[in-house]
N, C-alpha and C positions, 0 to 999 in steps of 0.2 A: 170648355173642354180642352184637354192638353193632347197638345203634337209632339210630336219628334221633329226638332227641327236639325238640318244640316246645315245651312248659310242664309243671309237672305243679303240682295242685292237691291242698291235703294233705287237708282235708277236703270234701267237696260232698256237696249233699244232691239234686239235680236230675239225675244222672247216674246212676241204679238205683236200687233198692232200700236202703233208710237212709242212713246215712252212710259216704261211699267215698273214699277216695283216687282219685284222676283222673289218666293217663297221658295226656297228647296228645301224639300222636305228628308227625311230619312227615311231606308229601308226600302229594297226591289227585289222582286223576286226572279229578273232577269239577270244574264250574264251575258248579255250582248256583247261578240269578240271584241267590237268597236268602242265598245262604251270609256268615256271622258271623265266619267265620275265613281271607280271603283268604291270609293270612300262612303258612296252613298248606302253600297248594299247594304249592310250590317243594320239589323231593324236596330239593334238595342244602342246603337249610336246615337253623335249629334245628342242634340240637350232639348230639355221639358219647355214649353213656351203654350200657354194660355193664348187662345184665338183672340182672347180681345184684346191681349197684349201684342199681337201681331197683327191685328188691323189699327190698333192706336199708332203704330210702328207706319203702317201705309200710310197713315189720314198725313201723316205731315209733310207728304211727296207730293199729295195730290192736286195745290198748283203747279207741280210742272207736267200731268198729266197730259193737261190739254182735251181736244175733240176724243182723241182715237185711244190714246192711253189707259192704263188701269194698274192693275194687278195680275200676279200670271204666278200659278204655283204649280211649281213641276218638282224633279226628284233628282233620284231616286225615283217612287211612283207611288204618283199621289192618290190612286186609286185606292192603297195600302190604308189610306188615314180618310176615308173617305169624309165619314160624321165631322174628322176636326175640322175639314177642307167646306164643309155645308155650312157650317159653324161661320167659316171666316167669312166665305162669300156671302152670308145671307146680310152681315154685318156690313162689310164692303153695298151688298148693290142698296142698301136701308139708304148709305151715304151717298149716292151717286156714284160710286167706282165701278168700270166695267172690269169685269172677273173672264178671265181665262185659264185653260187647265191644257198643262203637259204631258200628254198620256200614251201610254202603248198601247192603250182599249185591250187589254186582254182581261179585263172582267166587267160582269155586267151582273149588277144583284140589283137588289132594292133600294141599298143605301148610295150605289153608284147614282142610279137614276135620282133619286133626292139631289144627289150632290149636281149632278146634270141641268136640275130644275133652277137653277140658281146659277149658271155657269155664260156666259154670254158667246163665247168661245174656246174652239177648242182643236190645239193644235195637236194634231193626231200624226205620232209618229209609226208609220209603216215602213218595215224593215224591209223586205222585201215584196217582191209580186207575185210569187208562187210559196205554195205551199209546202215545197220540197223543199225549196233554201231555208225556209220562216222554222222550220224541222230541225233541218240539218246544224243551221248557224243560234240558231235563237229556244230551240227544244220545245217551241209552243206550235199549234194549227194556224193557217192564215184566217180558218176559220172562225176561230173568236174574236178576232180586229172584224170581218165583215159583218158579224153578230153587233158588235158596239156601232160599225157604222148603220147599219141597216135601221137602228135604233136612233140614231143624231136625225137620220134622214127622215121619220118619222115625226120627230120632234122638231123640223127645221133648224136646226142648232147651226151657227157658222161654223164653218170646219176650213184648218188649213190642215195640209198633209205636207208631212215632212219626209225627207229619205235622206241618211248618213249617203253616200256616193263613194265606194271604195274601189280603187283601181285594181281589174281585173278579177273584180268578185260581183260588179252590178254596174259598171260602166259599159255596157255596150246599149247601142241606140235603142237593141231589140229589148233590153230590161226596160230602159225609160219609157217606152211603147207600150210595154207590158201594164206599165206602173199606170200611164196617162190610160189605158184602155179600163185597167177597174178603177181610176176615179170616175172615169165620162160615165157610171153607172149612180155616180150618186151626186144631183145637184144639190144637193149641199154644201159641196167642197167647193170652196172660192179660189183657191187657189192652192200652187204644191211650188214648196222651194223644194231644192234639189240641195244638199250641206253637203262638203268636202271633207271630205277622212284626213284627220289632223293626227297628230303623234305628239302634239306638247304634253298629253298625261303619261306616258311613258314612264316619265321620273316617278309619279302616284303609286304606276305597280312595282316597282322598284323598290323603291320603301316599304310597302306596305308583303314583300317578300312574295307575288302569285306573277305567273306568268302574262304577259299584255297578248293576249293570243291571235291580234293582227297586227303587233310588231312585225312582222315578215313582209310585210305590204307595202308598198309607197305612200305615201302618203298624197292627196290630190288636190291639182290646183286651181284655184277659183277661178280661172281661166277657159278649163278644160271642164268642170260642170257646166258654168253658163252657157258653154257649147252644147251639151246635150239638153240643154230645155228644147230645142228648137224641135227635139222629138216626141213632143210631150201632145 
């Protein structure tokens, strides 16, 4: 089957568990104000790539893997390509590679769960902890991320949770609180990093001529999250 591929990254250490090879795939139908990867929305972007020529592309990383390492395919959203994403991992766990998925959980069909059935982890990013911000900033319900959780948690899937951390939009202790209060609802989440609102893609919207619509924001320092885990 053929993806749409945006980059792939042969080793990274920030995308799962140890060290992983990185799929990013093309095409999201979010516009998250924060988002790092504008490049990625455009479905008809990025170029054609056959899943078994993207796990032949993994298999040659996979001495540096190690215990904990894999493969990890995010976006853009990888939910969008789901079948080529079933395709890869089914291939990957045939070989021994543990498979991770990059997701905003905002869908959940048949071919998600397929792709689920195959998936070992899955770092789940939640934007927010109320449903009024997940609205206002992101134009989707909080309710369809607790729909995909409710479903991991069913299925015992590893789940990390992510949160972007933007100054004076979701740094206060009571948002962290908020955030730590609906994971403590779902043991399956092992753990929640807390990511710092960067501005290095700045120059992406720039070029690419759309507005960056949290340029207005500070940007936040790796100093001052690890400070708010302690609320979690």
């Amino acid at each position: 089957m053929i993806g749409r591929i945006h980059s792939f990254q042969s080793m990274g250490t920030v995308d799962g568990p140890g060290v992983r090879s990185v799929v990013f795939l093309q095409g999201c139908p979010l516009r998250c104000p924060y988002c790092h990867n504008p490049d990625t929305w455009d479905r008809n972007g990025g170029t054609d790539r056959e899943a078994k020529d993207i796990f032949e592309t993994v298999q040659r990383y996979k001495p540096y893997f190690g215990e904990n390492g894999g493969v990890t395919v995010s976006g853009g959203e990888p939910l969008l390509q789901a079948e080529f994403v079933t395709e890869l991992f089914t291939l990957c766990k045939a070989d021994g590679i543990s498979t991770a998925l990059d997701t905003s959980g905002i869908r959940l069909d048949e071919s998600v769960k397929k792709l689920l059935a195959v998936t070992d982890i899955v770092l789940l990013d939640i934007k927010f902890p109320d449903t009024e911000r997940y609205q206002k900033y992101i134009g989707v319900p909080l309710e369809n991320v607790k729909t995909f959780l409710d479903y991991l948690e069913i299925q015992h899937k590893r789940v990390i949770v992510r949160q972007v951390i933007t100054p004076t939009v979701n740094d206060a202790p009571q948002d962290i609180a908020a955030l730590g209060a609906l994971c403590a609802q779902y043991p399956c989440i092992e753990k929640i990093e807390l990511l710092p609102f960067l501005k290095l893609c700045a120059e992406k919207y720039d070029a690419m001529g759309i507005e960056f619509p949290f340029g207005k924001y500070e940007a936040a320092n790796a100093e001052q999250v690890a400070a708010l885990a302690k609320y979690l």
